[in-house]
N, C-alpha and C positions, 0 to 999 in steps of 0.2 A: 573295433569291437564294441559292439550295445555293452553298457553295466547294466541292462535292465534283465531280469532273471527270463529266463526262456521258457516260454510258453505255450501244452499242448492243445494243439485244437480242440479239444475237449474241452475245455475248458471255457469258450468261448461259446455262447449259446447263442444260438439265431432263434426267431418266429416259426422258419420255415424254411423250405426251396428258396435260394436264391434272395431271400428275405436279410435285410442290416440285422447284423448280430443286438441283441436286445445289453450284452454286456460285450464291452468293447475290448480288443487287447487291450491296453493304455488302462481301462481299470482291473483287467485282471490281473495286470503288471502290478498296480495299488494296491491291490487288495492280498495279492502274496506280502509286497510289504508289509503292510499294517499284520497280516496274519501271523506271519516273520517277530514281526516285534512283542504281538501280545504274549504269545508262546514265550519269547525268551526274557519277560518281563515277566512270568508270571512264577512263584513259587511252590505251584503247584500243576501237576497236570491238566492243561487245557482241554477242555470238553469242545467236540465241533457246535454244538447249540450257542457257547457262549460265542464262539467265532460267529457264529451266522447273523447272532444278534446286530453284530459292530460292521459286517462286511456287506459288502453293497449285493440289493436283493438280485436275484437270477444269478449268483455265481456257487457254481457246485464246490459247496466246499471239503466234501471228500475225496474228489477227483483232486483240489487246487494241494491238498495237502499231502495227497500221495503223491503231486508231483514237485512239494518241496520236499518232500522224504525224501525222493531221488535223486535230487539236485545237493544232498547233505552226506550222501549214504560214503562216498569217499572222502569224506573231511575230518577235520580234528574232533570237530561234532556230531555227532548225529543228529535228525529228528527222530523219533520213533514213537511209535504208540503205548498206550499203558493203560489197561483197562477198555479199550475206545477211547481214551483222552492220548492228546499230545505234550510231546516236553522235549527240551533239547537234555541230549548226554553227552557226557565225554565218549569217546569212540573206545570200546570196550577194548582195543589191542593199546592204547594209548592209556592202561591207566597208571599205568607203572610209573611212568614218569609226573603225575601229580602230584606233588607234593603239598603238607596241611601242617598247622603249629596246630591241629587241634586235638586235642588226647585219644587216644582209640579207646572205642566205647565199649562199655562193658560185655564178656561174651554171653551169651546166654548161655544158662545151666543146659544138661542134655536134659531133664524133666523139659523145661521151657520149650527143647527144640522137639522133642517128643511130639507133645502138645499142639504145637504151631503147625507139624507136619499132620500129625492126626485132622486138624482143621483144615488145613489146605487138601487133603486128599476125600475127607470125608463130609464136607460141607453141605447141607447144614447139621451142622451136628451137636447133643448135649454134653454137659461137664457128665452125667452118668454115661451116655455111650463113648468119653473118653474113657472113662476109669477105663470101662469093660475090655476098652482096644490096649488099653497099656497094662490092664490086671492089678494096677496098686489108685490107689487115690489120687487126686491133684488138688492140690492147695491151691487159695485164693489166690493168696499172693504169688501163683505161677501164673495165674490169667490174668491178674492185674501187670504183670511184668511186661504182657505182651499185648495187653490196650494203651498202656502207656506207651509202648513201643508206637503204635499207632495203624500194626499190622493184621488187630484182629478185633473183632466188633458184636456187638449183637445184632442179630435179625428178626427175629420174630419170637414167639411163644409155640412149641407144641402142640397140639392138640389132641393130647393126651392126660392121664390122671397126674395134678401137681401142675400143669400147664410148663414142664422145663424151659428154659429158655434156651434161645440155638444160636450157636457162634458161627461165623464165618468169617473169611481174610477182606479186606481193604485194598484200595486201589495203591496206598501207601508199600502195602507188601507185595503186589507186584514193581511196582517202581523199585524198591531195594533190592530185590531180588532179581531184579534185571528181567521182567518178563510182561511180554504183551498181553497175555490172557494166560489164564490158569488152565488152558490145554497145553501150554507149554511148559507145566512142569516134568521133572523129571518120567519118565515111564520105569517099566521095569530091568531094559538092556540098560539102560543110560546109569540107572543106582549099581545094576553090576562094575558096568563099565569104569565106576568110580571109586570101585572097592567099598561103597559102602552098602553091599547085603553081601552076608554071609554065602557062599559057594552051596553051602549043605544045608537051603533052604528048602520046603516042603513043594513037592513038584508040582502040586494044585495052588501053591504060594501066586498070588495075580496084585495088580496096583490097581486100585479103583479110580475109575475115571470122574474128579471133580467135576462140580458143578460150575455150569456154563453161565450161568443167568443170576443175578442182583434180586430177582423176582421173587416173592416168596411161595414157597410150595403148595401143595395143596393142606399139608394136613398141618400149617405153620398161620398163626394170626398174626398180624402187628405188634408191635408194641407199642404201648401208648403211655401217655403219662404219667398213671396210677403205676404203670409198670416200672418206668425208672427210677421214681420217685420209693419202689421197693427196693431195687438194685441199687437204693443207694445215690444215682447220678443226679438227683433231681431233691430239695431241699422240698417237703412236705408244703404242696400250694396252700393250706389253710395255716399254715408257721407265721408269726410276727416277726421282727427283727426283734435282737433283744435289745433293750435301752439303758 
């Protein structure tokens, strides 16, 4: 039996009819390696761009890794995707048996998880269209809990009176949360299904369908460095050190 990982034709690019493959099996065999290794060397979700950078040119590297997904899909690990990035996981029926000396982290308040869902369902969205969605205020310190976290972010500025700025989730909070793209959040049978929406919800009650795209929208700017530099994350470019 070959130890070398198995290989679909697909994978293998020709010129043409009858024409030598331009990428040979033997480096598509290398180049799953090497692709194998940067994924489970990396601490963070691998993007296929960075793979394409490192792996030898003419090999599809979306095909190459939909065909390690499969060659992973019954193991202790998985590959799977996360945002369009790659990462290896513990196999989600296997986590039970993981054990960690490491403290279980803090829960988040229901405000925080409020908050985090409002952004996850209604992205991009401001700190005012949260109030509006929750009907009471939210404190800094609930969105600082949850940038720190590393699950929600800024996007862009409004464009509207005040310029609000707009939040959206992180490739971080789909990876926690176990999910390939944010169509795969819950829907509305699945929150039944979980017991957590009330039975004697309002029968026009519906789940907004988040957004699909990183993109910024139309009536959303950038944000730039005058910007963060107000937000606080950015220490004023004309500041000295002090001495």
């Amino acid at each position: 039996m070959s130890s070398e990982l198995d290989i679909d034709d697909e994978l293998v690019s020709t010129d043409g009819v009858g024409a030598e493959p331009t990428v040979t099996e033997r480096q598509v065999n290398e180049a799953q390696r090497v692709a194998e290794a940067l994924v489970f060397a990396s601490a963070q979700p691998v993007s296929e761009a960075f793979l394409a950078e490192r792996l030898p040119k003419g090999v599809d590297v979306s095909a190459l890794m939909a065909n390690l997904k499969l060659l992973y899909q019954d193991r202790g690990v998985n590959l799977i995707q996360v945002g369009g990035n790659w990462a290896f996981r513990t196999a989600s029926d296997l986590s039970f048996v993981i054990r960690t000396d490491e403290k279980e982290p803090k829960k988040l308040s229901r405000a925080a998880l409020e908050v985090l869902a409002i952004i996850a369902y209604h992205q991009p969205v401001t700190r005012a269209e949260i109030e509006e969605i929750r009907g009471v205020q939210t404190s800094r310190g609930t969105l600082d809990v949850l940038m720190e976290a590393g699950w929600v972010r800024f996007r862009g500025r409004r464009r509207t009176p005040g310029r609000p700025v707009t939040m959206g989730t992180t490739v971080d909070f789909l990876d926690h949360f176990g999910l390939e793209e944010l169509r795969d959040l819950p829907g509305l049978d699945e929150l039944k299904g979980a017991g957590l929406l009330s039975g004697r919800i309002p029968s026009n009650f519906g789940i907004p369908l988040p957004s699909m795209s990183d993109e910024l929208t139309e009536d959303e700017d950038p944000i730039t460095q005058l910007d963060l530099e107000e937000l606080g994350l950015l220490a004023p470019s004309g500041d000295e050190p002090e001495r």
